[in-house]
N, C-alpha and C positions, 0 to 999 in steps of 0.2 A: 812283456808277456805276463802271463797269469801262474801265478806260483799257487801249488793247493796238493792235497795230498790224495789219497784214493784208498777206501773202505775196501774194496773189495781186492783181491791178491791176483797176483799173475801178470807178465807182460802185456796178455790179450787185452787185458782194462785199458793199458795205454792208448790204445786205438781206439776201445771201446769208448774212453770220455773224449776224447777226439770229435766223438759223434755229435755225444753229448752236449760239449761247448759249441760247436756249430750249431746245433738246434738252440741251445739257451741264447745263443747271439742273435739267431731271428726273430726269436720268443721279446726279444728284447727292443727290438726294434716296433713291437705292435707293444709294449709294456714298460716304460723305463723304469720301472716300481722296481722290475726282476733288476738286483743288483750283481756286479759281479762277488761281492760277499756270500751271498743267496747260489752261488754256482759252488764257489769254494766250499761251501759248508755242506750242498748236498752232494759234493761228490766225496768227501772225506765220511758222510755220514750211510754212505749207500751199503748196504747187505743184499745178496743172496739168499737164502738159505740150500743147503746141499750143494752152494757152487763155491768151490776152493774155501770150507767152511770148518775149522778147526772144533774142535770139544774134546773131552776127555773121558773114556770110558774104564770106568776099574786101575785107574792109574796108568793107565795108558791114553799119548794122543794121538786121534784121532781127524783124518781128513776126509770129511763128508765131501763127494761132488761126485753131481751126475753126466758128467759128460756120457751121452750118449753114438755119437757118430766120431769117426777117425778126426776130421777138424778139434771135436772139443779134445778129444784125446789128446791130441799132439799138445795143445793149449798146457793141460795139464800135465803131462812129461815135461815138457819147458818148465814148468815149476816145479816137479818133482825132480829133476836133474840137477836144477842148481843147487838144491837142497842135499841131491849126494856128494855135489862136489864139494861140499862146507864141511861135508864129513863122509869121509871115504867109505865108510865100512856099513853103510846104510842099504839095506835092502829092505822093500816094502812086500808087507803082507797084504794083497790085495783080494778085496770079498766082492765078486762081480754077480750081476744081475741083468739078464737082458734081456728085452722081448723078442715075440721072433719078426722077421725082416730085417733085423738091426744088424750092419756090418760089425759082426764079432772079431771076426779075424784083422777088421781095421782098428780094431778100438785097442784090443791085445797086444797088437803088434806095435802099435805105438806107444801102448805104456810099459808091460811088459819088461823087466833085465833081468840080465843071469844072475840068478840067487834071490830071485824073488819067492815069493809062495803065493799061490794064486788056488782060489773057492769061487768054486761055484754055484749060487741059491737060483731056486726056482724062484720066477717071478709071477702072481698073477695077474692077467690083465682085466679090470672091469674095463664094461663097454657103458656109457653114461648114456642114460634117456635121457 
């Protein structure tokens, strides 16, 4: 099997390179240039931005991600769960944003625990010509 690590956080990636090595195995078949080295290294090298995205603001860290509908939510409770289980006494301060149509109450209720603190900003939406 193929040993390689994975840039970007969360269980969902698991599945998600999943995908990815199936498509780089066919890629590979019209290319044999594409190495499995060249798989390994672009799956440890992959980023996001804003999807399960660490930084640090004013000495505090900071978890950028846009999960938008209840799927991404749940994605991201799966990560932020095991993260309270490593330490009991963690509760997230949560600063939400969301357009409207957008299932709120699915996105909340998935990430959402007792003794959280939850904000909420208005969001604007442009519309792109």
């Amino acid at each position: 099997g193929l040993e390689f690590s994975l840039g970007l956080l969360g269980d969902v990636q698991l599945s998600n390179s999943g995908v990815a090595i199936a498509v780089v195995r066919e890629l590979q078949k019209q290319d044999p240039s594409i190495t499995d080295s060249h798989l390994v290294q672009g799956l440890a090298a992959a980023r996001w931005a804003g999807r399960m995205e660490w930084t640090q603001w004013l000495g505090n860290d900071i978890l950028l991600d846009g999960a938008h509908n209840p799927e991404a939510a749940r994605a991201l409770a799966t990560h932020i769960d095991s993260l309270r289980a490593k330490n009991q006494s963690v509760s997230v301060h949560w600063i939400m944003g969301m357009s409207s149509g957008k299932d709120v109450e699915g996105v909340v209720g998935a990430l959402v625990r007792e003794g959280d603190v939850v904000e909420c900003v208005a969001v604007e939406v442009c519309v792109c010509v």
